[in-house]
C-alpha positions in Angstrom: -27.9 -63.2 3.3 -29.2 -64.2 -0.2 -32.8 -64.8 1.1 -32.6 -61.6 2.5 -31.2 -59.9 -0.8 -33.9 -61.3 -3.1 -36.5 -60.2 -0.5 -35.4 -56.6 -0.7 -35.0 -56.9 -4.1 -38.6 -58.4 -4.8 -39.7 -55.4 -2.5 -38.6 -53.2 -4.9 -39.6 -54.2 -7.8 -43.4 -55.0 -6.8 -43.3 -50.9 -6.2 -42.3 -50.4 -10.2 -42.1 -53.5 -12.6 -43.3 -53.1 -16.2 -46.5 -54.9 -18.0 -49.7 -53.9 -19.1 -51.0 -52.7 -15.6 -52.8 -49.4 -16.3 -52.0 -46.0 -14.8 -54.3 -46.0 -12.1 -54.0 -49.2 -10.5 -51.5 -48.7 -7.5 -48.9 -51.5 -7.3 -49.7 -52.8 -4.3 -53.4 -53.1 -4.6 -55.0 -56.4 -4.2 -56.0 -58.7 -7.0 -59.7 -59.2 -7.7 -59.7 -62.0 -10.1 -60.2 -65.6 -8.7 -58.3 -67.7 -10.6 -59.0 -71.2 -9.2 -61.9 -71.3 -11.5 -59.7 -71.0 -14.6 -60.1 -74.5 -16.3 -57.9 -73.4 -19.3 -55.8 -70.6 -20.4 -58.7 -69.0 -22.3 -60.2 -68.7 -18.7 -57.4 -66.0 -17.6 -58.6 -63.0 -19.4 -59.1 -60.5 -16.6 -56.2 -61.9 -14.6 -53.0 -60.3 -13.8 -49.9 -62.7 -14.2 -46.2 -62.8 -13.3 -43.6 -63.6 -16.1 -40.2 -63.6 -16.8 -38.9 -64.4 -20.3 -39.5 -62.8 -23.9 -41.4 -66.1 -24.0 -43.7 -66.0 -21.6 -44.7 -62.9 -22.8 -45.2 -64.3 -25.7 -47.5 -67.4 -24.3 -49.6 -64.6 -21.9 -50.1 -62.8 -25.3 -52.1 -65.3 -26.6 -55.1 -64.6 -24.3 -56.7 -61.1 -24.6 -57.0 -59.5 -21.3 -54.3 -60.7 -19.3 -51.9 -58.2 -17.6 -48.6 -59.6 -17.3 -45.4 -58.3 -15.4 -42.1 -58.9 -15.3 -40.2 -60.5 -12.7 -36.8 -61.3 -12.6 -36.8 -64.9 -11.2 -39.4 -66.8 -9.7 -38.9 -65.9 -6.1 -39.5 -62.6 -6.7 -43.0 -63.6 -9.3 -43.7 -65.8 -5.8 -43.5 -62.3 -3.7 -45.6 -60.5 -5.6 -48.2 -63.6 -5.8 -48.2 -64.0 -1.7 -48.3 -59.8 -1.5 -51.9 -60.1 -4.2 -50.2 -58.0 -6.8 -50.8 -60.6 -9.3 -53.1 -63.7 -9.3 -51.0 -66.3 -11.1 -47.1 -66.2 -11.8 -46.1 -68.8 -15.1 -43.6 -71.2 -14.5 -42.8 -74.7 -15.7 -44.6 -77.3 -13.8 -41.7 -78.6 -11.9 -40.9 -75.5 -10.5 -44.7 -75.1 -9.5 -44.6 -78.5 -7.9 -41.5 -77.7 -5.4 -43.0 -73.8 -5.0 -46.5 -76.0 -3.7 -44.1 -78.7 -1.7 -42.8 -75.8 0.2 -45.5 -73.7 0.9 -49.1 -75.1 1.0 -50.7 -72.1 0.8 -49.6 -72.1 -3.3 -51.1 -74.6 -5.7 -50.9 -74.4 -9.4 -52.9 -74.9 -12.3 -52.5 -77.8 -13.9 -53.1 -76.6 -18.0 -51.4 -79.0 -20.8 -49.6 -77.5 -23.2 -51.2 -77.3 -26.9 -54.8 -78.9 -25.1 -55.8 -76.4 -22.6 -52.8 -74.4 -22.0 -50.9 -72.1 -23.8 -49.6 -73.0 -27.7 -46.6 -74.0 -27.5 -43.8 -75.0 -29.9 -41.5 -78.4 -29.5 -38.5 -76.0 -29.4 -40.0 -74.2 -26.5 -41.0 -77.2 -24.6 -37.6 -78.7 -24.8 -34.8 -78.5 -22.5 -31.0 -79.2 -24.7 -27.8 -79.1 -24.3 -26.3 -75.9 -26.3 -22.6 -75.5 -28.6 -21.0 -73.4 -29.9 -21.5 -73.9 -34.0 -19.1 -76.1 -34.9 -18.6 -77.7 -31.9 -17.3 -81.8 -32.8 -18.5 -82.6 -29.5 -22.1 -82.1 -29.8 -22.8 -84.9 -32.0 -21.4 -86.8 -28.8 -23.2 -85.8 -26.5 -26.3 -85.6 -28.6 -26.2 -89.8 -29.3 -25.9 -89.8 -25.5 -28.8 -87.7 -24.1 -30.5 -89.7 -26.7 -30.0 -92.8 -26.2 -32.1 -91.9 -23.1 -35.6 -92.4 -23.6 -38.3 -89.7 -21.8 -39.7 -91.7 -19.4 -36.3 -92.2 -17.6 -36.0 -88.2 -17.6 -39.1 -87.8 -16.1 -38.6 -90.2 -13.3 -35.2 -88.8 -13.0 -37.3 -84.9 -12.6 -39.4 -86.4 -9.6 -36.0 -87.8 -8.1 -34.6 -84.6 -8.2 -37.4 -82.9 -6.6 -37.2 -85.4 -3.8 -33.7 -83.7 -3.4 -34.9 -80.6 -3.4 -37.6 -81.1 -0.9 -34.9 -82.5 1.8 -35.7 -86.3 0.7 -32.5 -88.7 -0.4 -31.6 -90.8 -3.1 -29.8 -93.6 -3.1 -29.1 -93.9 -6.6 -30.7 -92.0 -9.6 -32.2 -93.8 -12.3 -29.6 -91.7 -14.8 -26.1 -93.0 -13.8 -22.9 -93.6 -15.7 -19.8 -95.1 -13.7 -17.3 -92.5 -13.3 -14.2 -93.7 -15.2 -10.8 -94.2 -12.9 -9.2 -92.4 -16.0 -10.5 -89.3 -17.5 -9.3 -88.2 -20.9 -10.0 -84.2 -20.4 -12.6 -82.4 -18.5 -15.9 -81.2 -19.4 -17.1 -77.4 -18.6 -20.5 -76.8 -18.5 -22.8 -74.1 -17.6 -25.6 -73.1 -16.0 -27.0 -71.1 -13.4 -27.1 -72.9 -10.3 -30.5 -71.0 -9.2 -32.5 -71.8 -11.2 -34.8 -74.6 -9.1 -35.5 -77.6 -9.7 -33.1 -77.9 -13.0 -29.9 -76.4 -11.1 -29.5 -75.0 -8.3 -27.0 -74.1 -5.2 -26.6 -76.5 -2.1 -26.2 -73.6 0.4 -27.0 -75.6 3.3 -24.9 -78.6 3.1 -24.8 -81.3 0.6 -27.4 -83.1 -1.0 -27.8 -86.7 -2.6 -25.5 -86.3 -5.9 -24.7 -83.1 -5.9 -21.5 -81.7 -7.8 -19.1 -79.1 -6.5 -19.6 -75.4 -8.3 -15.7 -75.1 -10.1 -16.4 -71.5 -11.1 -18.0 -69.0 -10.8 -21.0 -67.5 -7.9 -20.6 -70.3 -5.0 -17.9 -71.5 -6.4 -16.6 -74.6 -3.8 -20.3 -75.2 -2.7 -22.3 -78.5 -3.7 -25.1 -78.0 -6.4 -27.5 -80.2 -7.9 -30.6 -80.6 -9.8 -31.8 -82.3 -13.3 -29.0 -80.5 -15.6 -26.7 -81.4 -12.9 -27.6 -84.8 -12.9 -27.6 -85.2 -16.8 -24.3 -83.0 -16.8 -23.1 -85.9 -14.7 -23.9 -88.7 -16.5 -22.6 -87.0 -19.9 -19.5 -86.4 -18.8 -18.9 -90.5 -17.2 -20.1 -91.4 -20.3 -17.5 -89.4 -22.0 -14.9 -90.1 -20.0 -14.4 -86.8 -18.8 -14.1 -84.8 -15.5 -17.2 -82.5 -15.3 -16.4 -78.9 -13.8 -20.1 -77.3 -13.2 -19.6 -73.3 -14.1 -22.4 -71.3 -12.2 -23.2 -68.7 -14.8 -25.9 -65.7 -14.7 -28.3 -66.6 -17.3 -27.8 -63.6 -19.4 -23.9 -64.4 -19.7 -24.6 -68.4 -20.4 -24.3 -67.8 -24.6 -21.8 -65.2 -24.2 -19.5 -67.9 -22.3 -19.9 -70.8 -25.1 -18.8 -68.0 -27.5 -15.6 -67.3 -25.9 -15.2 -70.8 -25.0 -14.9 -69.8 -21.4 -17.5 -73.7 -21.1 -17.7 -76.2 -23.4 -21.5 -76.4 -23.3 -24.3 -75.4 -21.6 -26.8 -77.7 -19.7 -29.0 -75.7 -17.7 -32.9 -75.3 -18.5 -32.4 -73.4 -22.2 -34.4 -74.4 -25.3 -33.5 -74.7 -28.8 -35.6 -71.7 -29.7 -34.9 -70.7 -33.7 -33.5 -67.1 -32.6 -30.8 -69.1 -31.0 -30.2 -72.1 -33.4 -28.8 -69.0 -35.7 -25.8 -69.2 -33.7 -25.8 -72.1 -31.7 -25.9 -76.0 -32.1 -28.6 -77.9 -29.8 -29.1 -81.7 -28.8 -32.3 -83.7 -28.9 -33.9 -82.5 -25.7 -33.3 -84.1 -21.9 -36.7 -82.6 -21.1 -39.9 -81.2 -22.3 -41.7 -78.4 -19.9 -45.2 -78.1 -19.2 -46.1 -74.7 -18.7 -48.4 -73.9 -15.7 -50.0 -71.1 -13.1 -49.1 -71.1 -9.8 -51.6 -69.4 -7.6 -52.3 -68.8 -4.2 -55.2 -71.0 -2.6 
């Protein structure tokens, strides 16, 4: 029913989503621009991407002559790439690598950050855990996600996208030992859709994966790299961890109200938000790449 849902939906919004498309060009005519030959981001003028964020607006922005639309996730960016309303759709490389894993028809373009990609910032690159200001607990969980060094996240990513692709895992490289007695529980939230760095298990179980508390799916097993590193923070603290599937829009709104404690789910520390909200060293820094269809 949910595949089904964001099929109709992606339906309707290839018929009117906004951008830069001109006027005259129909919605659902074909792309003309072949982007396999794109070496680097420069190379994209002419093509018309998918995008979803404020920020990747702002990334598509930095080549003249791209026309960018917006998508609301990045099944619906996929839709409109297999339908040839768009050439490329942007995404974090990750998420291009399980989007490829799935379908080999897709493959994605491999640009690096700051070289031949788009320029991009070290807040916008990095994935944190967010507080509320004031928050005592941050500078906890900060000297833990630490204390991890990059290369353990990264191998921890391509265990995680073994998950996701129906593979198993005996053990992640990112464990703490669950304590016998917990001293409090730990809310945090995120999206659980938001593959490969949360998502919802809605076909049974997989390798390590949490039970939703609240929210959407709430009883049903989710997973993924926040899960995983919302895992091992909370054994480290001692805690309980209660996963709270959140719509991304209502993720800062819930640390305000202290509805969750903190949010671990795929956010940066961008400086808009570091007005009103405390961030840890990041768990993991994104690539951003274009997935295309071969």
């Amino acid at each position: 029913m949910k595949k089904l849902l964001v099929l109709l939906l992606s339906l309707l919004l290839l018929a009117g989503c906004s951008g830069t498309k001109t006027e005259d060009t129909p919605a659902d005519a074909p792309a003309a621009y072949d982007i396999k030959t794109a070496k680097s981001a420069a190379d994209l003028a002419g093509a018309k991407i998918a995008i979803q964020t404020d920020l990747h607006e702002d990334l598509v922005k930095q080549v003249e002559g791209i026309e960018y639309s917006f998508y609301d996730n990045f099944d619906m960016e996929v839709t409109a790439l297999k339908s040839g309303v768009v050439d490329g759709a942007l995404m974090d490389e990750p998420s291009a690598i399980s989007y490829c894993a799935k379908d080999p028809e897709f493959a994605y373009l491999a640009f690096k950050n700051n070289d031949n990609g788009f320029t991009v910032s070290e807040a916008d690159e990095a994935n944190s855990a967010a507080f509320k200001k004031g928050n005592p607990l941050k500078d906890e969980v900060d000297a833990i996600i630490s204390g991890v060094d990059m290369d353990t996240y990264s191998k921890l990513m391509e265990e995680v996208l073994t998950v996701l692709q129906g593979g198993t895992v005996d053990s992640f490289c990112l464990t703490a030992e669950e304590p016998a007695e917990k001293n409090g529980v730990l809310r945090v939230g995120m999206e659980c859709a938001s593959e490969p760095f949360n998502w919802t298990d809605v076909d049974g179980a997989s390798s390590g994966s949490v039970t939703i508390a609240s929210g959407e799916g709430v009883g049903l097993p989710c997973n993924g790299l926040d899960v995983q590193v919302a895992k091992y923070v909370a054994n480290k603290l001692g805690r309980e961890l209660q996963v709270y599937a959140i719509e991304w829009d209502s993720l800062l709104p819930a640390l305000d109200s202290e509805t969750i404690d903190v949010i671990i789910g795929n956010m940066s520390p961008r400086e808009d938000r570091k007005v009103n909200y405390d961030f840890t060293s990041s768990y993991y820094n994104v690539n951003y790449v274009i997935l295309y269809k071969k």
